[in-house]
C-alpha positions, 0 to 999 in steps of 0.5 A: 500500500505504501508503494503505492502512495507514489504513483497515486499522488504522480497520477493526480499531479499528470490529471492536473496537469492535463487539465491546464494544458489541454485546453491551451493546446486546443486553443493555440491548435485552433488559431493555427488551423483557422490561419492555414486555412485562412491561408490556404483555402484560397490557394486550394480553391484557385488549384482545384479552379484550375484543374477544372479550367486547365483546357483555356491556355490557348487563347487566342495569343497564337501565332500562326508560327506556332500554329503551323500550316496544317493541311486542314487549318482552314476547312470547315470542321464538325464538333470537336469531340469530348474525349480529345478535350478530357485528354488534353485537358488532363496534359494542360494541368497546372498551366493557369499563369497562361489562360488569356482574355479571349481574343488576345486581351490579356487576363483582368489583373496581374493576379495569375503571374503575381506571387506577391499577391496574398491568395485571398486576394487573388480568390477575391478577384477570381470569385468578382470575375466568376460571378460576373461582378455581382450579377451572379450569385455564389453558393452553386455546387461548381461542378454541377454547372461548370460553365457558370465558373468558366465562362468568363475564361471565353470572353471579354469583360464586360464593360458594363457592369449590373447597377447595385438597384438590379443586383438587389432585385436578383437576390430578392427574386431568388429568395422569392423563388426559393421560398415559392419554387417548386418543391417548397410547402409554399408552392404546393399550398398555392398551387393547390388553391389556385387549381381548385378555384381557377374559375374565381378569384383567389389570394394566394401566398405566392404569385406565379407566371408560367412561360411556355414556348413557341417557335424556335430556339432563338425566339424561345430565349429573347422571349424568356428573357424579357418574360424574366423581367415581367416576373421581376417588375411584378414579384412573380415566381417565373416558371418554364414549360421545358420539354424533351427538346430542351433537355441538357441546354441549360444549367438552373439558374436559381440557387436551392430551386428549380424553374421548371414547372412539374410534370405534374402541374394541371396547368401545363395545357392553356387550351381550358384557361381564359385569356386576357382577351376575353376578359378584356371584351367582357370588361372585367377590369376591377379591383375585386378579386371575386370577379378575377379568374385565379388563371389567365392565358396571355397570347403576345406572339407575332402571329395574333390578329388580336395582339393583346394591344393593351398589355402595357397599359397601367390600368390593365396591369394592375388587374393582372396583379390580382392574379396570381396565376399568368401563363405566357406564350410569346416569341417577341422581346417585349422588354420595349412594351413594359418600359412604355408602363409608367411604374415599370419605366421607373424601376426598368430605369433604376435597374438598368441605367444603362438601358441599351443592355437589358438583353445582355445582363439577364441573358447571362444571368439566365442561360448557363450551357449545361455540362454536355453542352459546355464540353462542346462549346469549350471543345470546338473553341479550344481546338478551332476558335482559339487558334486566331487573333480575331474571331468573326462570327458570320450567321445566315440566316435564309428566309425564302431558300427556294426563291433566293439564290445562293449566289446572291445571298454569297454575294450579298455577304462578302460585299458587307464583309469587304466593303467594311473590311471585315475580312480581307481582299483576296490576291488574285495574283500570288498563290499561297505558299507555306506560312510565314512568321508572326501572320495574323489569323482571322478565325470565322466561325459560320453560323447557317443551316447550308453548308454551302456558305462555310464551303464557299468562304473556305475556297475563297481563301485556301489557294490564294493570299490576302492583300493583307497578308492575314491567314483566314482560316473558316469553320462551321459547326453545323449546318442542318438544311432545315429549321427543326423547331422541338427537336432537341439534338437542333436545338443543341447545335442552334445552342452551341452555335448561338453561345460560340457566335456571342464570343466574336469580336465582330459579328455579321447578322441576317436581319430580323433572325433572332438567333442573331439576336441571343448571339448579340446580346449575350456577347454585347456586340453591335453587330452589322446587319445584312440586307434580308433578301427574299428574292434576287434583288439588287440595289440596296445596301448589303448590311447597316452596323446596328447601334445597340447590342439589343434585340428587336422588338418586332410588334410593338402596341399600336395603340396608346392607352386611351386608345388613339394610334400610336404613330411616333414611337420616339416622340412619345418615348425617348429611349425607344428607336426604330429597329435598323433592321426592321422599321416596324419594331422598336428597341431601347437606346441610350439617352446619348444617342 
């Protein structure tokens, strides 16, 4: 017993001892461990960043030296396939110092070839980047949209940056849709009154408007981006009817929510619901909602005999506000229409001061590729787009294909392209020989359902030299011979095409083709705009420079809101022009100009 005294009296002094120091080591291990992280989060993040985009380090500050002249660097290619860019994106690992701006601009910031920059900062300016400076909000799993990530590896900074009064709004309304999107207590509860009482009015918690498609893809988009703006004027949860041909397009562009309506909705067919038309006629326009059906249908395409005329009208939306179920078909940017309300003009104005680029803020707020759709975008760009020193996107679109020559239309094109200098002369006196050093490449990338036009612009220059001693080296992506509207492999090449053709430096439209329309809007491009030939027609200018980045609005309200015609769009309304391409359609401009 005595032997054991010792030990027992050592093993309370260890305890104590213990005890102290324990908590201390915890402590000082804490500190340490929140410093590395601190320190090393952002350096871990920038790495796994950079193994994701380790594939951008050919961008566009390529010379043809280091190109070479391969036999096939100027013929019109196919995609480029998935496997090669996962191969070479596995060899490009570690090589971030070298990603460039698209189109031989330098990177934003010294913050990749910087090592006296603290990693968080370099995090920070990463994340503004991404997030293209606010417009975006952070907290999506990356690997599940990657090309919300990557995107602006592509492109150009916008010089445009979101007004805080719209970055505010986009936050609101995500909070909004997360709160009554589907899948939430919320949706259900209202979704649930609004269907057993359609017929008669109803207050609901949340308030919905549900988009649904018509014609084809270009249409779709400018469409849903200005029904995106009515959601956001009027606190509506917007909703989207996607069908199979929209499947693996699009990334979801709201955080913890889906925008797509349920398979499962009753109010996927419109053909039993009222329309805004008729309750027009029967003179329904009162604050009760007891006199309200719970569930309009609102027609605002091009096609109607009876457009919805009054739809801008202050009066006519304040009843639509009481109720709380909208479905909307459209295939017009009818952004104009709603800057013609007077309360929606003021918060349109706060939104966006500048207002010439409503198009190219919510349209890449809303459409993100998909991960399918991303590897073929970045594919096909790194391995043919990326190659030049200038990329020229030309799309063509052909109205009338059986009364339209395709010569004319060729001609039409390279008398825009060469008068302006877009592309340049062909000697017709020197044959092309091996390359030379430090030639500048111009890239095309052309955008047509022929294939004749890409063929033909490729000839032209494989055997001869330019005057100006540029390599013009011509591919297309695509070229499906006919429009397939709901067709979901169409609409991923239109997808692809439109996307590739928005990272241009120059741009070359059809007139009044929207798909020209999303491509210039999303890359903030003005572009030139060719004469839309329906016959073989001469005499008239080949193409107009456009003066807005916008698309048009192609039927506009002819009639005020007491009811006289409306003649003079811009005496009445300072920012709306006449569309250059279109005389009939208006577009928002600057007051500038």
């Amino acid at each position: 017993m005595n032997q054991m005294k010792p030990n027992s009296t050592s093993l309370r002094m260890f305890f104590v001892m213990f005890f102290i120091a324990f908590p201390v080591f915890v402590t000082v291990n804490l500190v340490y461990r929140n410093s590395s992280f601190g320190l090393f989060e952002g350096f871990s993040e920038g790495k796994e960043h950079r193994g994701t985009t380790q594939n951008v380090t050919t961008l566009q500050n390529v010379t043809h030296d280091n190109l070479g002249r391969e036999g096939d660097s100027n013929s019109v290619s196919s995609s480029g396939g998935v496997k090669e860019l996962q191969e070479r994106s596995q060899s490009h690992k570690g090589r971030t110092k070298n990603i460039t701006a698209a189109h031989g601009g330098s990177r934003t910031a010294s913050l990749r070839s910087s090592t006296n920059d603290s990693n968080s900062h370099i995090a920070n300016l990463d994340d503004n980047e991404k997030l293209l400076s606010g417009l975006l909000t952070s907290g999506f799993d990356e690997a599940s949209c990657i090309s919300r990530m990557q995107s602006h590896f592509y492109r150009k900074a916008s010089p445009h940056k979101p007004s805080q009064y719209l970055i505010s709004k986009l936050r609101r309304y995500e909070e909004i849709h997360r709160r009554c999107g589907p899948n939430s207590r919320s949706y259900h509860k209202s979704m649930t009154k609004i269907q057993h009482s359609k017929n008669k009015g109803v207050a609901t918690m949340c308030k919905y408007l549900i988009w649904t498609p018509a014609n084809g893809l270009g249409n779709q988009m400018i469409d849903l981006v200005a029904t995106f703006l009515y959601a956001l004027l009027t606190d509506r949860v917007l909703l989207v009817e996607f069908g199979k041909d929209k499947h693996g397009l699009f990334c979801e562009p709201f955080l913890n929510s889906t925008w797509e309506l349920p398979q499962n909705s009753p109010f996927w067919n419109e053909k039993h619901v009222q329309t805004y038309q008729i309750l027009l006629e029967k003179d329904k326009a009162t604050n009760s909602t007891a006199e309200l059906p719970s569930v309009l249908f609102i027609n605002l395409q091009h096609t109607r005999t009876d457009p919805e005329k009054f739809f801008h009208c202050d009066h006519n939306q304040h009843v639509l506000q009481n109720i709380p179920l909208l479905i909307l078909q459209s295939d017009q940017y009818f952004v104009p229409s709603l800057f013609m309300n007077p309360f929606f003009n003021l918060e349109i104005t706060k939104m966006f001061p500048e207002k010439d680029i409503v198009f190219h803020h919510l349209g890449r707020y809303l459409f993100h590729p998909s991960n399918e759709a991303w590897e073929l975008i970045s594919s096909y760009y790194q391995q043919h787009l990326a190659k030049g020193n200038e990329l020229i996107g030309l799309q063509i679109r052909v109205f009338s294909p059986n009364t339209t020559p395709q010569k004319s239309i060729m001609d039409l094109v390279l008398s825009c392209m060469l008068k302006h200098k877009i592309l340049p002369e062909v000697d017709l006196q020197t044959l092309a020989s091996s390359a030379r050093k430090n030639q500048r490449v111009k890239v095309v990338l052309v955008a047509s359902l022929h294939g004749e036009y890409g063929e033909n612009l490729r000839a032209m220059y494989l055997k001869k030299h330019t005057v100006s001693g540029e390599v013009i080296q011509v591919y297309q992506s695509s070229h499906e011979e006919h429009q397939k509207s709901y067709d979901n492999k169409h609409n991923m090449k239109a997808w692809i095409d439109m996307y590739l053709l928005s990272l241009s430096d120059k741009l070359v439209t059809t007139s009044l083709s929207t798909f020209g329309y999303v491509a210039q809007g999303l890359g903030n491009l003005k572009p030139w705009l060719l004469y839309r030939l329906i016959n073989n027609e001469t005499g008239f200018p080949s193409c107009e420079k456009d003066f807005s980045s916008e698309p048009c609005y192609h039927v506009p309200p002819k009639h005020y809101c007491n009811g006289n015609p409306m003649k003079d769009f811009v005496s009445s309304f300072p920012y709306l022009r006449e569309c250059k391409d279109f005389r009939f359609g208006v577009k928002m401009v600057n007051n500038s100009i």
